[in-house]
LUMZAGU-10026 format. One record per residue (C-alpha): chain; residue number from 1; x, z, y. Coordinates in pm, 1 decimal. Example, Ala and Ser with C-alpha at 12.3 -4.5 7.8 and 13.67 -1.06 7.14 Angstrom:
BEGIN
   chain   resi         xx         zz         yy
       A      1     1230.0      780.0     -450.0
       A      2     1367.0      714.0     -106.0
This chain:
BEGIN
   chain   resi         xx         zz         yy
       A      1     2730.1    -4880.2      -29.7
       A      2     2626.7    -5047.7     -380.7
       A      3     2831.5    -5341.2     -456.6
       A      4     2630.2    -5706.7     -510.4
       A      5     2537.3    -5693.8     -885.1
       A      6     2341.9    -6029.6     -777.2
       A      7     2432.6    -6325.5    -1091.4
       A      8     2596.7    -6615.8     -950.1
       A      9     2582.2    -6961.1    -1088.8
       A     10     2931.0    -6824.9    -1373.7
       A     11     2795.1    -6902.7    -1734.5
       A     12     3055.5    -6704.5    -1863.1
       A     13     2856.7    -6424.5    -1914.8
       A     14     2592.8    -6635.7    -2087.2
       A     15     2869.9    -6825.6    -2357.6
       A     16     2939.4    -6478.8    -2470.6
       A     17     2660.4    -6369.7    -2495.1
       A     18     2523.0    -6682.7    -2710.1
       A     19     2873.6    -6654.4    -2938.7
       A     20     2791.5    -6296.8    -2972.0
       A     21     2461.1    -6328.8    -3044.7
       A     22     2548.3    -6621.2    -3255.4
       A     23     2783.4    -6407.5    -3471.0
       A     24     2618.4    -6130.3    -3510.4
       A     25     2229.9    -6361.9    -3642.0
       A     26     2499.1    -6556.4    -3883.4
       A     27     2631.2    -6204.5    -4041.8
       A     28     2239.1    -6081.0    -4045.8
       A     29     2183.7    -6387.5    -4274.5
       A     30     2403.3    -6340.2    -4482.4
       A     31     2181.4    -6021.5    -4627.7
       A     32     1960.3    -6364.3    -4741.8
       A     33     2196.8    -6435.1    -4987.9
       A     34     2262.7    -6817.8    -4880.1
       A     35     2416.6    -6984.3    -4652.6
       A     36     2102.1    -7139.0    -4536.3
       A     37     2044.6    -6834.4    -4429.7
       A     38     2339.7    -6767.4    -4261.3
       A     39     2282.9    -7071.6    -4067.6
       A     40     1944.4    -6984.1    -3990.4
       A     41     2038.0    -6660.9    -3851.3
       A     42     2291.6    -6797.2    -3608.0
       A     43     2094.3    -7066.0    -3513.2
       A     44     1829.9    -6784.6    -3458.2
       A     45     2117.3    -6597.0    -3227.5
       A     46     2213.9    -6911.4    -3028.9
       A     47     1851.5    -6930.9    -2914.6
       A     48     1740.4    -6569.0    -2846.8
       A     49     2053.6    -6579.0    -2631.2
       A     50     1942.8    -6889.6    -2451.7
       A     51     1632.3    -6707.5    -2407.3
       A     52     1815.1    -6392.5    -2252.5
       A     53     1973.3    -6570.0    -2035.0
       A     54     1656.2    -6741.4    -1835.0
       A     55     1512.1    -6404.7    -1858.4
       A     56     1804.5    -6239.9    -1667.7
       A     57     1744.8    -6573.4    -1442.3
       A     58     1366.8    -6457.5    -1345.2
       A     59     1521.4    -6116.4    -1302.9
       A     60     1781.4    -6203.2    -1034.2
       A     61     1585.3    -6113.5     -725.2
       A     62     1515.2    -5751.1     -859.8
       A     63     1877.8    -5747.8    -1047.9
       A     64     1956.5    -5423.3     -886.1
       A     65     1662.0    -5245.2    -1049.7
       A     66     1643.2    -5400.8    -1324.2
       A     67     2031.1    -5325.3    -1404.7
       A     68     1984.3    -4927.9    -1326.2
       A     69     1689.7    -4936.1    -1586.4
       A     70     1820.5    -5139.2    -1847.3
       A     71     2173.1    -4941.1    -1828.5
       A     72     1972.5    -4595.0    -1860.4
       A     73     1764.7    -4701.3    -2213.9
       A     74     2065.4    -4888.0    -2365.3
       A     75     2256.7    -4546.3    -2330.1
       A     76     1995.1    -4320.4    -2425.8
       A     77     1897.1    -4535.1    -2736.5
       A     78     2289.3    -4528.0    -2820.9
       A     79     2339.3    -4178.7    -2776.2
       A     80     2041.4    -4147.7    -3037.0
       A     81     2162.2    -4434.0    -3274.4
       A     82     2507.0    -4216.4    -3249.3
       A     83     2406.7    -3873.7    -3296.4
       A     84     2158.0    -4013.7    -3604.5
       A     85     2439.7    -4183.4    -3733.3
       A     86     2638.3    -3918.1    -3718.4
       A     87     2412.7    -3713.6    -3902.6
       A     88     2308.6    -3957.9    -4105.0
       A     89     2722.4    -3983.0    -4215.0
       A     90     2798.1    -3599.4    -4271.0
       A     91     2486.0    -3559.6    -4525.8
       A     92     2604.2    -3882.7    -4719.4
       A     93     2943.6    -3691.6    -4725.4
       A     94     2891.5    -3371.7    -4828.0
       A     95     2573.3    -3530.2    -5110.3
       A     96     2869.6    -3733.8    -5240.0
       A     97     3091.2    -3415.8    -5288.6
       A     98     2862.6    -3208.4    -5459.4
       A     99     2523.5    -3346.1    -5547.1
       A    100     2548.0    -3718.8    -5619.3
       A    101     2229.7    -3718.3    -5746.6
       A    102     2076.3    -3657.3    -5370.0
       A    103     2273.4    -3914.1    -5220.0
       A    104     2067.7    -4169.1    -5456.2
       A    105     1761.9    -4023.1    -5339.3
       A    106     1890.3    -4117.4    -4975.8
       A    107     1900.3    -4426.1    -4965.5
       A    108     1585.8    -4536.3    -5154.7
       A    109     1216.5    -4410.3    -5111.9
       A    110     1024.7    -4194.7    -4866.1
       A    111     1414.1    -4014.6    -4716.2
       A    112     1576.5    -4395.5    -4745.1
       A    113     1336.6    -4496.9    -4517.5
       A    114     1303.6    -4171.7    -4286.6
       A    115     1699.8    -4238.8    -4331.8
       A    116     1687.0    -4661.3    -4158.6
       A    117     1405.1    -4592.6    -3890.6
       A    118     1637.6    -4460.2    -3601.9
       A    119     1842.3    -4859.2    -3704.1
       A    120     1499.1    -5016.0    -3693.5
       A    121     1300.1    -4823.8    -3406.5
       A    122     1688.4    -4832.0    -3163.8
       A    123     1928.6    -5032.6    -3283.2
       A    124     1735.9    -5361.0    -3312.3
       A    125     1684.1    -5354.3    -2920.6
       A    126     2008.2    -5242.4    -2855.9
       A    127     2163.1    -5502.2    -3065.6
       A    128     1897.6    -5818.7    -2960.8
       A    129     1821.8    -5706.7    -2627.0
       A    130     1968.6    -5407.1    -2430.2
       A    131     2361.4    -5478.8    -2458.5
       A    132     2346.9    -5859.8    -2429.5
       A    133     2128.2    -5785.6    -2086.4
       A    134     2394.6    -5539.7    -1923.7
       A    135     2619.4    -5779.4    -1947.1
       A    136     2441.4    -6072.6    -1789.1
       A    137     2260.8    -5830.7    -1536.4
       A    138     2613.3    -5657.3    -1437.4
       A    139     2844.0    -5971.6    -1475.7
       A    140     2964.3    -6041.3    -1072.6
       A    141     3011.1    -5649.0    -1054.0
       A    142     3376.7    -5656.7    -1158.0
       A    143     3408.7    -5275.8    -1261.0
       A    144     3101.9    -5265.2    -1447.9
       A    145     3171.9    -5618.2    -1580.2
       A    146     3511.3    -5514.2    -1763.6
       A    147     3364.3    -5162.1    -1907.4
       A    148     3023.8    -5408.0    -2038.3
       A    149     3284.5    -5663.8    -2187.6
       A    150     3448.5    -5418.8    -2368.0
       A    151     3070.4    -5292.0    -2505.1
       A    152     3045.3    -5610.1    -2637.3
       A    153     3344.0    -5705.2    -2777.6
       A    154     3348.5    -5349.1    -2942.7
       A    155     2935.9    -5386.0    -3068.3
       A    156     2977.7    -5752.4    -3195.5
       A    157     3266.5    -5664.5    -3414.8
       A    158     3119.3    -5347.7    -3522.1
       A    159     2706.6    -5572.6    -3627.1
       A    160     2911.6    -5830.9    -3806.4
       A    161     3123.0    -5592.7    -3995.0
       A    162     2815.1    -5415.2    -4065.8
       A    163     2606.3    -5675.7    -4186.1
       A    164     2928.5    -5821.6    -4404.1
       A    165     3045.8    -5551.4    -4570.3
       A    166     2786.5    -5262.8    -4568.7
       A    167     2443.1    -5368.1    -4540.9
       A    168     2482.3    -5597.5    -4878.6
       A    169     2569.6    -5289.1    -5074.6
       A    170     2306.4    -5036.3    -4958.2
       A    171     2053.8    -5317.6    -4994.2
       A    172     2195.5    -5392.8    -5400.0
       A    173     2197.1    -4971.8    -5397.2
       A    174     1813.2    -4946.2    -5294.9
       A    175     1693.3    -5195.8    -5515.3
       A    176     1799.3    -4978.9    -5921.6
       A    177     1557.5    -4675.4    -6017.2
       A    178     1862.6    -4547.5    -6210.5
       A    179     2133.4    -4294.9    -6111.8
       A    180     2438.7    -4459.4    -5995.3
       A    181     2728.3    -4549.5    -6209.0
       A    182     3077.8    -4372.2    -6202.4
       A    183     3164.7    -4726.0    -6033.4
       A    184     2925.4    -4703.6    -5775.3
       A    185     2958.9    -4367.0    -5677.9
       A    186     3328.0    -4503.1    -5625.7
       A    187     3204.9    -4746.6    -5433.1
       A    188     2985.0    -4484.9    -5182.8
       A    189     3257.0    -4299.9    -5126.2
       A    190     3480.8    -4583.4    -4996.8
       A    191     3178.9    -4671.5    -4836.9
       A    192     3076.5    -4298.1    -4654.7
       A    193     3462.5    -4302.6    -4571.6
       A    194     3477.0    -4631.7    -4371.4
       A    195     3178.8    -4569.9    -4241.4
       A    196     3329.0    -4332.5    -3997.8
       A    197     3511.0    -4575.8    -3819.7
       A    198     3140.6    -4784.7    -3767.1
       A    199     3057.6    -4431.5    -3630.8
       A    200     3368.4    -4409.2    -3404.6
       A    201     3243.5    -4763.4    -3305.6
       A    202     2878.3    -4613.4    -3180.9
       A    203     3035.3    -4339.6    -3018.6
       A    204     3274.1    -4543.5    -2842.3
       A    205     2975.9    -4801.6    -2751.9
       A    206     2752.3    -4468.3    -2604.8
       A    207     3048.3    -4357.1    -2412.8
       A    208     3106.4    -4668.3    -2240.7
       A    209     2765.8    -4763.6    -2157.2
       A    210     2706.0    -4430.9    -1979.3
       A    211     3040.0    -4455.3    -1755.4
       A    212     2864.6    -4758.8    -1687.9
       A    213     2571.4    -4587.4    -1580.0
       A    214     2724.3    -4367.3    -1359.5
       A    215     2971.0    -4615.9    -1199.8
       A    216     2629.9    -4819.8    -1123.5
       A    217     2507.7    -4453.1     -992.4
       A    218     2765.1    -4404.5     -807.8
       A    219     2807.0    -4739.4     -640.6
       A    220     2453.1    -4671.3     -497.9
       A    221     2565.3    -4365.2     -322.0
């Protein structure tokens, strides 16, 4: 028999979601340059959460469904932001090593852009929507709820690290014509090299959501 995934009246999911959400819009801002912007963006979190969480609220009577679906997408658009990233992280490495040049070309025009759709196209729902919603849909199933927690403790750190320490220098990167600098090319490399552990962060975030998936799968046995 499949354990009650049915919300109760607990807002805890809900508060982490919206400090989540909140934390990860104020890091996003700070790619403005401002701190308006920062404060813009977590206002902006704070209310898309808000907004989740009435929306998991009209879901409730089909919360069963609706969990199985949302659970399957979130994993398969994580497995593809992984395996992307991963890819995305091994040609950075070996471009770095032996034709900086290439690694230039990467990140601006026609391949910089081929290069940030699988972000755009699968990690903006994942991020906004998907991972926020598996928590608030999954929330009074306590195993589920502790493997979801741990999703989001694990994705928030990972956006807000992102959008702190990486995203500012690939955007400064994309915006010269000119080959990099001995300094910058210093600065990819320590770059390519933490980047791994964001990558050990996606794969850790794919592998949880699909034991997730199948300990929902399995519950409805």
């Amino acid at each position: 028999m499949a354990k009650s995934t049915q919300p109760n009246n607990d807002r805890t999911p809900l508060l982490l979601i919206i400090v989540s959400l909140g934390l990860i819009g104020g890091a996003s801002g700070n790619l403005g340059g401002s701190p308006l912007f920062i404060l813009l963006g977590a206002i902006f979190g704070v209310a898309w959460a808000l907004l989740l969480g009435w929306i998991a609220r009209r879901m409730q009577p089909h919360n069963a469904v609706w969990l199985r679906r949302i659970l399957f997408i979130a994993v398969l658009f994580a497995a593809i932001v992984t395996g992307a990233g991963l890819m995305g992280q091994s040609l950075s490495a070996a471009a770095l090593h032996s034709n900086p040049g290439f690694f230039t070309e990467m990140l601006r025009g026609p391949i910089g852009l081929a290069e940030s759709l699988p972000f755009y196209i699968l990690n903006t729902p994942l991020e906004w929507i998907l991972i926020p919603l598996t928590l608030l849909t999954a929330w009074s199933n306590p195993k589920l709820r502790k493997l979801l927690l741990a999703v989001l403790l694990i994705w928030t750190f990972h956006r807000v690290w992102t959008y702190l320490a990486f995203a500012p220098q690939v955007v400064d990167w994309s915006k010269g014509t000119a080959a990099f600098t001995a300094e910058q090319l210093a600065q990819a490399r320590t770059w390519v090299n933490l980047s791994w552990i964001r990558s050990c962060f996606d794969l850790t975030t794919a592998t949880l959501l699909l034991t997730a998936c199948l300990t929902r799968a399995r519950q409805d046995k």
